[in-house]
C-alpha positions in Angstrom: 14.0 4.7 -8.1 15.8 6.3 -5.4 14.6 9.2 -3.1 17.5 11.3 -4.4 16.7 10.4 -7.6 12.9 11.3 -7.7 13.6 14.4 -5.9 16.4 15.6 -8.9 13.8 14.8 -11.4 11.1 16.7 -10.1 13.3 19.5 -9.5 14.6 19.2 -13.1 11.0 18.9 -14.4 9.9 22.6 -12.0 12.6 23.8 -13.5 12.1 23.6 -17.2 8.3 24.6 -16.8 9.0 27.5 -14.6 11.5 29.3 -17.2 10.2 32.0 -19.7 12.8 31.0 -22.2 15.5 27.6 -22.9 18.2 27.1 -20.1 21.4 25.9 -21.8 22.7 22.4 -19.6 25.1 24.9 -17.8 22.4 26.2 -16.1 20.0 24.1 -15.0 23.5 22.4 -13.4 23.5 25.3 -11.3 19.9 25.7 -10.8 18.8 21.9 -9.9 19.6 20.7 -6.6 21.3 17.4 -7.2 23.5 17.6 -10.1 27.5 17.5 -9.2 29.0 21.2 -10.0 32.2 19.9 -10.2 32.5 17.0 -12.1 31.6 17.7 -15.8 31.7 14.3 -17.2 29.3 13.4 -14.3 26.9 15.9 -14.8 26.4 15.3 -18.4 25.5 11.1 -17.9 23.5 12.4 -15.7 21.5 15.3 -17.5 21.5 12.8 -20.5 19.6 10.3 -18.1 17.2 12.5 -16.7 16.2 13.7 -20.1 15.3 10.1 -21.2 13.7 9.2 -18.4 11.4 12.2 -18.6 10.7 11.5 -21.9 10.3 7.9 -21.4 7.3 8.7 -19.0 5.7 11.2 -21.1 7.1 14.4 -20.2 8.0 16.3 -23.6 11.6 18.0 -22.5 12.1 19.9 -25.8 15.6 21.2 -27.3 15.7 25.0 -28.6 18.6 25.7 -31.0 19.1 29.4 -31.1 21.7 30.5 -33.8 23.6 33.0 -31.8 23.9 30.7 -29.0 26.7 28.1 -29.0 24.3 26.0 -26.9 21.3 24.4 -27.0 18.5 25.1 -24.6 16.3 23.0 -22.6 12.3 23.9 -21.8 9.2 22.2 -21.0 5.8 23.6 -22.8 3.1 24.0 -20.3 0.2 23.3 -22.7 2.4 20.4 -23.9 2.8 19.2 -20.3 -0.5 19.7 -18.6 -3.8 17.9 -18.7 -6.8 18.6 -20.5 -9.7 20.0 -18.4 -10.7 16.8 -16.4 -14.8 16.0 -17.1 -16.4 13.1 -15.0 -20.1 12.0 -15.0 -21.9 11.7 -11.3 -21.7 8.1 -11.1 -17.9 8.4 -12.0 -17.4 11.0 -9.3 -19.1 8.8 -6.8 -17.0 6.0 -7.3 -14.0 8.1 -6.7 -15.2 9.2 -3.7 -15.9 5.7 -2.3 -12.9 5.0 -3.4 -10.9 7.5 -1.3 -13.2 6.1 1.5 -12.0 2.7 1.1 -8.5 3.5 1.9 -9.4 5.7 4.7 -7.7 3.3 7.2 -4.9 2.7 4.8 -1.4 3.9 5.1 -2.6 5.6 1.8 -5.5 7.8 3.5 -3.3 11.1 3.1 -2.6 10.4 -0.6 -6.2 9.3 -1.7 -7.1 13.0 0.2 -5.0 14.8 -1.8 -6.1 13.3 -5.1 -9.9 14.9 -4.2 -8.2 18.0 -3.1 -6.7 18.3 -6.7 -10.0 16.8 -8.6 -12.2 19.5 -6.3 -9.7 22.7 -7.3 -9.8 21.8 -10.7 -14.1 22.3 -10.3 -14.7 18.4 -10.3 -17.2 17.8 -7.5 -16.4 14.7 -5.6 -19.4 13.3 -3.5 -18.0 11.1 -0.4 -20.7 10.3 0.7 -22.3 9.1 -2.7 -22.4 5.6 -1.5 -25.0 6.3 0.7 -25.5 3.7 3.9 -22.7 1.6 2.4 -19.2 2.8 4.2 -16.3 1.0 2.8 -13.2 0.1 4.9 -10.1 -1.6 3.9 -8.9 -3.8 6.9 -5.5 -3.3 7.9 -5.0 -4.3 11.2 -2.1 -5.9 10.4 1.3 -3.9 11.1 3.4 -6.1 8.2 0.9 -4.4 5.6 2.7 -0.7 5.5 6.0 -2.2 4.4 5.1 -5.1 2.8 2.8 -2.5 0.5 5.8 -0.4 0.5 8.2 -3.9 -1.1 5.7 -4.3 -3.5 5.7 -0.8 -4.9 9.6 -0.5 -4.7 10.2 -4.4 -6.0 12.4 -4.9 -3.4 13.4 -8.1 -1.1 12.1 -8.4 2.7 12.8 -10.4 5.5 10.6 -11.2 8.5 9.4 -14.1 11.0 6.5 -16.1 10.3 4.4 -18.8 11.9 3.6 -21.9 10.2 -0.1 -22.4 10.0 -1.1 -25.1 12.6 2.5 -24.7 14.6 4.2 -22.4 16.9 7.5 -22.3 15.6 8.7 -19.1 14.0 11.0 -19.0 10.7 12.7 -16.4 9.4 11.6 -15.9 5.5 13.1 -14.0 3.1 10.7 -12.7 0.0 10.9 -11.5 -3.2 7.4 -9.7 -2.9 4.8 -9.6 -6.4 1.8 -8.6 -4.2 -0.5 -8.0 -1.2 -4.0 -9.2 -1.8 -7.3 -9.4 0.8 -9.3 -12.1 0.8 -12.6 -12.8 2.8 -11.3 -10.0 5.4 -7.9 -11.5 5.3 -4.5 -9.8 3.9 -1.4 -11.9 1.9 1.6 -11.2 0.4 2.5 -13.5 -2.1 6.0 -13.9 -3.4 9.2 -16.0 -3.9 10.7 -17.5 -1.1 14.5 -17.8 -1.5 14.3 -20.5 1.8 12.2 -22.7 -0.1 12.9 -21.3 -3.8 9.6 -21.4 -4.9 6.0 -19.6 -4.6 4.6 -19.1 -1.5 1.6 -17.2 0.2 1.6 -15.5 3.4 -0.6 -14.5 6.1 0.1 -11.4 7.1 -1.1 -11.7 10.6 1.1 -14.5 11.1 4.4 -12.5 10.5 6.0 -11.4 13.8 7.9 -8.6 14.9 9.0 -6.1 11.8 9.7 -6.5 8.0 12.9 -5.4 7.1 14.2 -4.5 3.8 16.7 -6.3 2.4 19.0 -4.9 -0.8 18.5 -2.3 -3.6 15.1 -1.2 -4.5 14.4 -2.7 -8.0 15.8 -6.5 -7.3 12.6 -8.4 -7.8 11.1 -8.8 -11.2 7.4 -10.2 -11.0 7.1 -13.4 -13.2 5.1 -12.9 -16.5 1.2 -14.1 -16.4 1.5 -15.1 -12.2 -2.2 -14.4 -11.0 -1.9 -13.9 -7.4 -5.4 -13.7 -6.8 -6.1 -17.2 -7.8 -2.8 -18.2 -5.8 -4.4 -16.4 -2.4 -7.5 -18.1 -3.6 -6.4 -21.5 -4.3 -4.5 -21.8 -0.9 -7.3 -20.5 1.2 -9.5 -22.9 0.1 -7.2 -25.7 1.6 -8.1 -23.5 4.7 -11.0 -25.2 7.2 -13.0 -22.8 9.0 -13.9 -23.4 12.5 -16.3 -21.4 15.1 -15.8 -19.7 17.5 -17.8 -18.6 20.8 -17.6 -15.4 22.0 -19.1 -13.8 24.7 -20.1 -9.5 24.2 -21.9 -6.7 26.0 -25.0 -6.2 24.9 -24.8 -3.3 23.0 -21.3 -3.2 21.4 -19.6 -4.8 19.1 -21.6 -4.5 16.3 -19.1 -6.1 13.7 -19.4 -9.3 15.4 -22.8 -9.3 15.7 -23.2 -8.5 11.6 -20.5 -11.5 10.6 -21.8 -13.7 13.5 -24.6 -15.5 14.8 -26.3 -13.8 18.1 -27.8 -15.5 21.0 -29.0 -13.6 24.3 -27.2 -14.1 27.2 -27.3 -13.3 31.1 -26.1 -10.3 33.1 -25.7 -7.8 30.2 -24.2 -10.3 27.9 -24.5 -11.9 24.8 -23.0 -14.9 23.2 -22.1 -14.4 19.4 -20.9 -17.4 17.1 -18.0 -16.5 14.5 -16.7 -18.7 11.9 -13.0 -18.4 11.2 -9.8 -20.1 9.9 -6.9 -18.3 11.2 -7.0 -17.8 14.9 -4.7 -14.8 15.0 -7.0 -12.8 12.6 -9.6 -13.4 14.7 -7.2 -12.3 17.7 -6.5 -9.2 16.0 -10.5 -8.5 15.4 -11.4 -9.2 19.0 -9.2 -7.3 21.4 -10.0 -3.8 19.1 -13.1 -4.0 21.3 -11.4 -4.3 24.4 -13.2 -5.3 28.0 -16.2 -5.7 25.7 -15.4 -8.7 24.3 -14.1 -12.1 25.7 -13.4 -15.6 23.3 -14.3 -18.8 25.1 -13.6 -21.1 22.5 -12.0 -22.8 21.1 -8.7 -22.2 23.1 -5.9 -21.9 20.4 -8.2 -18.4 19.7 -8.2 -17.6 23.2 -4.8 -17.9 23.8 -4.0 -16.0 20.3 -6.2 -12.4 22.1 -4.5 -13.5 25.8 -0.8 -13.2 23.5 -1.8 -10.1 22.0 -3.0 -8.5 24.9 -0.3 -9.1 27.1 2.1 -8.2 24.1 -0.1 -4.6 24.2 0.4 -4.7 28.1 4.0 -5.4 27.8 
């Protein structure tokens, strides 16, 4: 659904549960923002549309027939609109907290804040901090995620470059997107590729550069019964994990030390042992500490934090 679209809708849907009493098609022409004032045939497809839709999705948009009016009005019921008084147990308020916490780094941070803004105004008490030492994060280091996330919600086609697993060449795919899944700290998009025509998965930290959308919201139809967890699982399985040696003040990086293995070092050092498969995940873990971390092995993970550095210098 386009922007313009959505935007007329809601403005329709204000509209009719603002009004004390039926507005005749006429007027909520003249009232909505949206609707074409000058072409009459237009406006009624279009009115006749929106009613549907609303309709389709729940919202009752009810008819009044008054017999000394020659038309018919238009209203929405409040008590036929709104939501019952919303009750949730403690445990069920705690899980909504942690589940505002677990998008906190998310793209949708601002929307998951808003929904506990609502839940607290309408006097249900939402307890953050419920999960008590647990904090939980979703990853998204990667930059592909906002617009892939984005394709997925809009079912529409993206193009970007991607790196082959094992190779440095880059292609340029283009992907009918079903959707973006995390696995063992690791983000995919699965979809069609029209290159290939067929199914494939995708690291999202080995796209480059920007996803672009390409065509009309609403072009790709997910196929009935896909599971794209088991597809993400199934190909990183294939995947062989490797370790890596990495040398960290002593002190810092505390996420390494948790998922690693520590050894002391010498001069303020230590040396932490990581297991990983994709070398530019673990590139894109590493440098968010900075000076305080360095990778010494094996080199094709060195070289992925020296590229991503320089690309921050640059």
């Amino acid at each position: 659904m386009s922007r313009r679209k959505t935007e007329r809708l809601l403005n329709l849907v204000i509209c009719l549960l603002a009004t004390r009493r039926p507005l005749s098609a006429e007027q909520i022409r003249h009232a909505v923002p949206g609707y074409d004032a000058g072409n009459d045939e237009a406006f009624q497809r279009m009115f006749e549309r929106d009613k549907t839709e609303l309709r389709e999705i729940g919202i009752p948009v009810e008819v009044h027939r008054d017999p000394w009016e020659d038309e018919p009005g238009y209203r929405i019921m409040r008590q036929a609109y709104e939501l019952p008084d919303i009750t949730l147990e403690a445990d069920e308020a705690a899980v909504l907290g942690l589940a505002a916490q677990v998008w906190q780094r998310a793209n949708l941070a601002e929307a998951a804040g808003g929904a506990l803004l609502k839940l607290r105004a309408a006097g249900v008490q939402t307890d953050e901090s419920a999960g008590g030492p647990l904090e939980l994060r979703v990853d998204t280091r990667d930059p592909a995620f906002p617009a892939l996330w984005e394709a997925v919600r809009d079912r529409r086609v993206v193009r970007f470059d991607y790196r082959a697993a094992g190779s440095e060449s880059v292609l340029t795919r283009t992907v009918e997107p079903w959707g973006v899944v995390s696995r063992r700290g690791r983000w995919y998009v699965v979809g069609h590729d029209r290159e290939r025509g067929a199914a494939r998965v995708f690291r999202l930290s080995r796209i480059s550069g920007t996803v672009t959308p390409v065509g009309r919201p609403g072009a790709v139809t997910v196929p009935d019964g896909v599971d794209i967890r088991s597809m993400v699982g199934s190909r990183d399985s294939l995947v062989r994990e490797r370790a890596a040696t990495v040398r960290v003040r002593q002190g810092t990086c505390q996420w390494l030390r948790q998922v690693g293995r520590t050894e002391p070092g010498a001069g303020g050092w230590d040396v932490v042992t990581v297991d990983f498969a994709d070398p530019e995940w673990l590139a894109g873990s590493i440098v968010t500490f900075g000076a305080d971390a360095e990778v010494l092995d094996p080199p094709d993970a060195r070289d992925a934090v020296i590229r991503r550095l320089k690309g921050a210098l640059a």
